[in-house]
N, C-alpha and C positions, 0 to 999 in steps of 0.2 A: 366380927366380935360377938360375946355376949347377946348383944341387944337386937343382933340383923339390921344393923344399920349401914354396913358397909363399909364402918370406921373402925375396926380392930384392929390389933397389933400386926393380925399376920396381913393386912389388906395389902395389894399389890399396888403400887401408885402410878402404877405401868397402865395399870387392868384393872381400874378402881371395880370394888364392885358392886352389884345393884344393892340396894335399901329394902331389904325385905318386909319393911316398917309399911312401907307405901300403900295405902290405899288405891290408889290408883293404877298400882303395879297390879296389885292382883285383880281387879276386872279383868287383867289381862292377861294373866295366867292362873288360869280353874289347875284344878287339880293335874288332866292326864297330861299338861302344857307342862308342869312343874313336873311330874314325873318322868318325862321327856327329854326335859331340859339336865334333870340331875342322871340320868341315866345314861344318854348320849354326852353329853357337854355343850359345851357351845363354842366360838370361835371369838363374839366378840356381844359383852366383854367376856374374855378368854376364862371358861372353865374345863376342869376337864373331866373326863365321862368317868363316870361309876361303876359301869356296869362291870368292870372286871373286879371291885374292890367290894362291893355289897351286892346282896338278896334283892331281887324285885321287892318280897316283902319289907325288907329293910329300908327302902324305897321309900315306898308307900308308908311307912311310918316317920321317914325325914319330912314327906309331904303334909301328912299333919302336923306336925310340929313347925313348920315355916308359917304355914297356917295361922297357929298362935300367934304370931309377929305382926300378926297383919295390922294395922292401925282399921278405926272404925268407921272415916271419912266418906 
Protein backbone atom coordinates (compact mmCIF):
# COMPACT_ATOMS: atom_id res chain seq x y z
CA UNK A 1 0.00 0.00 0.00
CA UNK A 2 0.62 3.68 0.32
CA UNK A 3 2.33 3.73 3.54
CA UNK A 4 4.88 0.35 2.75
CA UNK A 5 3.47 -1.33 5.31
CA UNK A 6 2.47 -4.39 3.68
CA UNK A 7 -1.15 -3.89 4.26
CA UNK A 8 -2.56 -2.58 0.84
CA UNK A 9 -5.12 -3.54 -1.22
CA UNK A 10 -3.16 -5.38 -3.77
CA UNK A 11 -1.14 -7.25 -0.75
CA UNK A 12 -1.17 -11.17 -1.36
CA UNK A 13 -2.47 -13.01 1.79
CA UNK A 14 -0.76 -15.94 0.21
CA UNK A 15 2.77 -13.96 0.24
CA UNK A 16 2.03 -11.29 2.96
CA UNK A 17 4.54 -8.80 2.31
CA UNK A 18 7.41 -7.23 4.24
CA UNK A 19 6.70 -3.72 6.22
CA UNK A 20 8.88 -1.51 4.62
CA UNK A 21 8.13 0.74 7.85
CA UNK A 22 10.40 -1.47 9.88
CA UNK A 23 13.25 -0.13 11.41
CA UNK A 24 14.64 -3.14 12.00
CA UNK A 25 14.21 -4.38 8.45
CA UNK A 26 16.48 -2.06 7.16
CA UNK A 27 19.62 -2.68 9.31
CA UNK A 28 19.10 -5.49 7.26
CA UNK A 29 18.76 -4.40 4.12
CA UNK A 30 21.54 -1.22 3.25
CA UNK A 31 21.01 -0.25 0.05
CA UNK A 32 22.89 -2.84 -2.70
CA UNK A 33 20.65 -5.77 -0.52
CA UNK A 34 17.35 -3.72 -1.61
CA UNK A 35 18.56 -3.26 -4.97
CA UNK A 36 19.18 -6.84 -5.25
CA UNK A 37 16.24 -7.85 -3.83
CA UNK A 38 14.13 -5.59 -6.27
CA UNK A 39 16.14 -6.54 -9.23
CA UNK A 40 16.38 -10.26 -8.91
CA UNK A 41 13.16 -10.93 -6.70
CA UNK A 42 12.86 -13.32 -4.15
CA UNK A 43 11.24 -16.62 -3.60
CA UNK A 44 9.98 -16.20 -0.30
CA UNK A 45 8.12 -13.97 0.63
CA UNK A 46 7.51 -14.23 -3.19
CA UNK A 47 8.54 -11.25 -5.29
CA UNK A 48 9.19 -11.11 -8.41
CA UNK A 49 12.42 -9.68 -10.19
CA UNK A 50 12.40 -6.32 -12.03
CA UNK A 51 15.09 -6.53 -13.99
CA UNK A 52 13.11 -7.20 -17.18
CA UNK A 53 10.46 -4.30 -16.43
CA UNK A 54 12.89 -1.23 -15.05
CA UNK A 55 16.52 0.57 -15.61
CA UNK A 56 19.11 -0.22 -12.97
CA UNK A 57 18.70 3.51 -12.63
CA UNK A 58 15.13 3.10 -12.18
CA UNK A 59 16.23 0.84 -9.56
CA UNK A 60 18.15 2.76 -7.62
CA UNK A 61 15.66 5.46 -7.37
CA UNK A 62 12.86 2.73 -6.06
CA UNK A 63 15.81 2.26 -3.42
CA UNK A 64 15.58 5.64 -2.21
CA UNK A 65 12.29 6.11 -2.02
CA UNK A 66 11.68 2.71 0.14
CA UNK A 67 14.31 4.47 2.15
CA UNK A 68 11.81 7.22 2.93
CA UNK A 69 9.64 4.52 4.61
CA UNK A 70 11.94 3.57 6.96
CA UNK A 71 10.67 4.31 10.45
CA UNK A 72 13.44 5.86 12.85
CA UNK A 73 13.74 3.04 15.62
Amino acid sequence: GADGSGHGPEADPQHPPADLTSARRAILNPDGVLFYKIWNGRAKPRMPAMESEMSADDTWMVVQYVKTLRGKN
